[in-house]
Every structure is written in C-alpha cells, then in structure tokens.
Biopython code that builds the backbone (N, CA, C, O; Angstrom):
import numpy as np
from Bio.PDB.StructureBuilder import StructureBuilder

atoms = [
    (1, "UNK", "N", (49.700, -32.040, -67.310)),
    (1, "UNK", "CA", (49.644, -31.808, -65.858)),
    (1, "UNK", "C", (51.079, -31.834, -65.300)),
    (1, "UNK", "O", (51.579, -32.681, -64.561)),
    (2, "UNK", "N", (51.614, -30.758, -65.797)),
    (2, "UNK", "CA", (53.414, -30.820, -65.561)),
    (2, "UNK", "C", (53.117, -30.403, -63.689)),
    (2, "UNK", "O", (53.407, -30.986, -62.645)),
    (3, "UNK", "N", (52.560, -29.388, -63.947)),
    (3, "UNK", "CA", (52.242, -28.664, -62.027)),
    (3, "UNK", "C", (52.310, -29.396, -61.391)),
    (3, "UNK", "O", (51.837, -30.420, -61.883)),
    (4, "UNK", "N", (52.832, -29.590, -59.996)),
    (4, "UNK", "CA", (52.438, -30.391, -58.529)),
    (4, "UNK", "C", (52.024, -29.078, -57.647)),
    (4, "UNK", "O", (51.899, -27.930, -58.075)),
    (5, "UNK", "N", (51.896, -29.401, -56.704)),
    (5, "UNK", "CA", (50.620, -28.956, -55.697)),
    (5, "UNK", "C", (52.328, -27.646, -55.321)),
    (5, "UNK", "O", (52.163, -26.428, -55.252)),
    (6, "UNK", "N", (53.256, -28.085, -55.208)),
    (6, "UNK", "CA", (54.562, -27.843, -54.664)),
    (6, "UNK", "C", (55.155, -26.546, -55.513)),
    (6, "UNK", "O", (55.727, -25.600, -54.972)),
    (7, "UNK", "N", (54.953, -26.651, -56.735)),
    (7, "UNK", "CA", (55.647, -26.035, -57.824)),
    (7, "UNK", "C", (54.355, -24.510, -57.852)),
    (7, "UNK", "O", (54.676, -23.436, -58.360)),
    (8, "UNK", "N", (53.050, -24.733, -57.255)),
    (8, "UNK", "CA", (52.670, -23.685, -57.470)),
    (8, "UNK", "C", (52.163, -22.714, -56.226)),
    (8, "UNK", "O", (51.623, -21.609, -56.167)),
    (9, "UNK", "N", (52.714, -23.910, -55.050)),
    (9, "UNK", "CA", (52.785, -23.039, -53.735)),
    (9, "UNK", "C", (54.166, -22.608, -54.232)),
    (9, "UNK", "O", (54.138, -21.500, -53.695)),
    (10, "UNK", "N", (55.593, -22.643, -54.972)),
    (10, "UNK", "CA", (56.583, -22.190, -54.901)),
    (10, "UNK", "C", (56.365, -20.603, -55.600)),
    (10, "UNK", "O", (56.879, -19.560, -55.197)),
    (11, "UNK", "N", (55.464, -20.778, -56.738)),
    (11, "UNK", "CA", (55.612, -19.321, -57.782)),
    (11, "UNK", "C", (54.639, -18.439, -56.474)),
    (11, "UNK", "O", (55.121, -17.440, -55.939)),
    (12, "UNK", "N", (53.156, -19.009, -56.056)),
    (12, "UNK", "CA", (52.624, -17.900, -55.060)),
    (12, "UNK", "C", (53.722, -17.057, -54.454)),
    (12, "UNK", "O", (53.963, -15.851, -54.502)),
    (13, "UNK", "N", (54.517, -18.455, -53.657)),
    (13, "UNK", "CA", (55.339, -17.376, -52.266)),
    (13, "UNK", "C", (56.234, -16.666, -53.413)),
    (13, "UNK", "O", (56.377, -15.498, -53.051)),
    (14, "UNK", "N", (56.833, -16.861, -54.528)),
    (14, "UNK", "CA", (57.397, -15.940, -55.321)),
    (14, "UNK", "C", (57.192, -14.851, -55.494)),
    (14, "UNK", "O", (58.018, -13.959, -55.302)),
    (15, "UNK", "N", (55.503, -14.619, -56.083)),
    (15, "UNK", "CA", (55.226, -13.532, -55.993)),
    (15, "UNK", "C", (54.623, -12.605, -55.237)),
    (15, "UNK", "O", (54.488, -11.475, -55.707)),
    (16, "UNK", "N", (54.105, -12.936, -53.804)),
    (16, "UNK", "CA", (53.833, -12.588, -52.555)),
    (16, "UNK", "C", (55.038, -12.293, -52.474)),
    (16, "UNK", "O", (54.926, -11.090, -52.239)),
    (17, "UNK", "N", (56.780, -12.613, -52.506)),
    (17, "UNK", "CA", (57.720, -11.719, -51.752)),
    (17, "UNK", "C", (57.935, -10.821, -52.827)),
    (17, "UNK", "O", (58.552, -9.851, -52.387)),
    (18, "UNK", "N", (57.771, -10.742, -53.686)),
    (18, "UNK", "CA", (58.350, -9.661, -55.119)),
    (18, "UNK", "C", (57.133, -8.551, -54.747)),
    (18, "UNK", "O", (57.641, -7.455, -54.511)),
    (19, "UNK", "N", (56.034, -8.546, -54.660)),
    (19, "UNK", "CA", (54.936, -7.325, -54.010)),
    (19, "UNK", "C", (54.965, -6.598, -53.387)),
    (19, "UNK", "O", (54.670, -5.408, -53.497)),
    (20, "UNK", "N", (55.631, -7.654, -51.953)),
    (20, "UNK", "CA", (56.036, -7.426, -50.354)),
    (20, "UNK", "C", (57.244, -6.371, -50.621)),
    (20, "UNK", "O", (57.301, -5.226, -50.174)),
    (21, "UNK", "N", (58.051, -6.921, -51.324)),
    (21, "UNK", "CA", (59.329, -6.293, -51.811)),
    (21, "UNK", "C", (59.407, -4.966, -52.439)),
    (21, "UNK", "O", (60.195, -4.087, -52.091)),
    (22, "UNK", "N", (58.501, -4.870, -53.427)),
    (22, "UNK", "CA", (57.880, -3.806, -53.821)),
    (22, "UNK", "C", (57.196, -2.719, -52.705)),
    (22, "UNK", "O", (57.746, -1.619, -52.655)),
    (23, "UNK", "N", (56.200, -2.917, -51.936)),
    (23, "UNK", "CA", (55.626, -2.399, -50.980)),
    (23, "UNK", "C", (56.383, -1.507, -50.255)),
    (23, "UNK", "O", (55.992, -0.348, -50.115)),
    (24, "UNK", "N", (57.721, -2.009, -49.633)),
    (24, "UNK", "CA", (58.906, -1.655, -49.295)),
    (24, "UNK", "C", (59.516, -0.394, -49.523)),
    (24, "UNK", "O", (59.549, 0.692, -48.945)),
    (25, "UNK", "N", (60.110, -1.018, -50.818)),
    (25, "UNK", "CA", (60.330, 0.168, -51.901)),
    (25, "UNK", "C", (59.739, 1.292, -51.851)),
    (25, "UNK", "O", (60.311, 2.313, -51.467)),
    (26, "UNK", "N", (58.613, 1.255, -52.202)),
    (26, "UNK", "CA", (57.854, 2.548, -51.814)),
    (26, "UNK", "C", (57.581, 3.264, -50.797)),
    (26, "UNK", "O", (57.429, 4.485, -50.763)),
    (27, "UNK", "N", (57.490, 2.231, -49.642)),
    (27, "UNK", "CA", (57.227, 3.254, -48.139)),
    (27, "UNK", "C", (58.534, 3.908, -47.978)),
    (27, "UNK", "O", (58.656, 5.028, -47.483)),
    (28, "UNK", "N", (59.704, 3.048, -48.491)),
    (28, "UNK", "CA", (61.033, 4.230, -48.309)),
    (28, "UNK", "C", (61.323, 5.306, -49.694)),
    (28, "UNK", "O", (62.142, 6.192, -49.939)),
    (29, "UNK", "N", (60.450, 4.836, -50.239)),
    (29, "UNK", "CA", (60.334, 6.433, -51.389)),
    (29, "UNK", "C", (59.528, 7.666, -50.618)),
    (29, "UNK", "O", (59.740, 8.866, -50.440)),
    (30, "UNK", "N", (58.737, 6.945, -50.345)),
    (30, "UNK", "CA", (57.875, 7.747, -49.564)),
    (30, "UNK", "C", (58.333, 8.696, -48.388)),
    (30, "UNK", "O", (58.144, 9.900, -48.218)),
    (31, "UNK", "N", (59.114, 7.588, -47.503)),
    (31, "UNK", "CA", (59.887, 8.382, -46.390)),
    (31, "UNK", "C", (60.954, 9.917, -46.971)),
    (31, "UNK", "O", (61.035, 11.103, -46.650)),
    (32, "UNK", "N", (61.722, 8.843, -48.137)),
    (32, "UNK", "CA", (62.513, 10.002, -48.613)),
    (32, "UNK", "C", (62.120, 11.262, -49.151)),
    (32, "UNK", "O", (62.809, 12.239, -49.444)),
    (33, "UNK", "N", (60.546, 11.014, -49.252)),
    (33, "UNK", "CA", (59.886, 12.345, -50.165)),
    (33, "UNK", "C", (59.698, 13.015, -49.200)),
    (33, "UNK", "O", (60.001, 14.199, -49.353)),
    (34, "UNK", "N", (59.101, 12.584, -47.720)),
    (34, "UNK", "CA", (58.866, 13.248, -46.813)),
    (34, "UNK", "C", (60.252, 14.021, -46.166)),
    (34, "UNK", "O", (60.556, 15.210, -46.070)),
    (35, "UNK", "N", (60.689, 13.215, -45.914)),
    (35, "UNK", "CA", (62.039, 13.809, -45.190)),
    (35, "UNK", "C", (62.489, 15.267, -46.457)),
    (35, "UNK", "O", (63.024, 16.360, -46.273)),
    (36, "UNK", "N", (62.069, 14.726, -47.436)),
    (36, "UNK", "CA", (63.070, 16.072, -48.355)),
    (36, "UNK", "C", (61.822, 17.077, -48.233)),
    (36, "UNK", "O", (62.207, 18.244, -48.307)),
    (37, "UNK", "N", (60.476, 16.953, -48.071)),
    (37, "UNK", "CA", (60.027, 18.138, -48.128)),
    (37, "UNK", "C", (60.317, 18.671, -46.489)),
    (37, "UNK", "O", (60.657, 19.853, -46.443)),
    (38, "UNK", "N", (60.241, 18.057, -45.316)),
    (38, "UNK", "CA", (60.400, 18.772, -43.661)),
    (38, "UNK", "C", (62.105, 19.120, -44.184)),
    (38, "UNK", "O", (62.548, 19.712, -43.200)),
    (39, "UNK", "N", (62.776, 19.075, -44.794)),
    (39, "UNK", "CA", (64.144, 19.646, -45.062)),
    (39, "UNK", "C", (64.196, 21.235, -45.522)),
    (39, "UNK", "O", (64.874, 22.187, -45.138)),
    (40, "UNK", "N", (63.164, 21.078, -46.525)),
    (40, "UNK", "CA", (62.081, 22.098, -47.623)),
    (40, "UNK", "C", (62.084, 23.207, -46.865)),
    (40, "UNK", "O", (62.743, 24.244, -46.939)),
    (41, "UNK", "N", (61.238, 22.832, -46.115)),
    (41, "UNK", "CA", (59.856, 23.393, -44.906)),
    (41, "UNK", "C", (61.029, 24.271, -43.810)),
    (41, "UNK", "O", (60.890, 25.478, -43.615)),
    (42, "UNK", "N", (61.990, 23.591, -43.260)),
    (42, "UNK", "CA", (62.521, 23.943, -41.750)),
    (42, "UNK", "C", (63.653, 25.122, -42.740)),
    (42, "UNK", "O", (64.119, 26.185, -42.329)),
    (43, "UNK", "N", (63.889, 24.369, -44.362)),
    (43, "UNK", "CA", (65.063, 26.034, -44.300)),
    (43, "UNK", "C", (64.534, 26.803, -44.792)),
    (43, "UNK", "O", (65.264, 27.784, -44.931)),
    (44, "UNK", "N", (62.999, 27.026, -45.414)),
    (44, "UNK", "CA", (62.225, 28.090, -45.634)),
    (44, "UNK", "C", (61.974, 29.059, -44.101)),
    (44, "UNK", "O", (62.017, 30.283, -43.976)),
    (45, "UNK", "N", (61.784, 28.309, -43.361)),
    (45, "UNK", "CA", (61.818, 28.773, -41.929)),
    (45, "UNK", "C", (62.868, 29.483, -41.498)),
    (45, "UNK", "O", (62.674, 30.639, -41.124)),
    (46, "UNK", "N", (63.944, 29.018, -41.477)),
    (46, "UNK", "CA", (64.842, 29.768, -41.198)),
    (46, "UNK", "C", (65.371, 31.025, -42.295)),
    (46, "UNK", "O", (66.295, 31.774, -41.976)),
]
sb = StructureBuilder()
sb.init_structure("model")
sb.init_model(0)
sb.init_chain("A")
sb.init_seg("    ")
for serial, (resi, resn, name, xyz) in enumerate(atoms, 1):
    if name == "N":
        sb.init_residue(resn, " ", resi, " ")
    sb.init_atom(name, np.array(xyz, "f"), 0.0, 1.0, " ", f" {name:<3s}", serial, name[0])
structure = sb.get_structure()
C-alpha cells in the first residue's frame, strides 16, 4: 500500500492535463487545416 489518497489525485490531474493538452493540439490542427483549405478555396476563386 505504497499509494496515499495524494499520490493518486496527483497522476489523475496528470493525466486530465496531458488529454486537455492533447485536445488542444488538435483543435489547432484542425484550425490550420481549415484555414489552408479557405486559402485553397478563395485562390481557386480568383
């Protein structure tokens, strides 16, 4: 029983911010995919 109550609220919030962190990551992949296709889009237009 090495664990305390302390040591495994510490790894949760660990990996709740590494997810969060992750999550992130992606909505600005995401943005960047978008932005490069309306880039795409507006000089096909022109």
């Amino acid at each position: 029983m090495g664990h305390t109550k302390s040591d495994n609220y510490q790894e949760v919030r660990t990996a709740g911010n590494q997810s969060s962190r992750s999550s992130v990551q992606v909505a600005k992949t995401m943005n960047m995919i978008r932005e490069t296709k309306v880039v795409e889009f507006e000089s096909k237009v022109v």
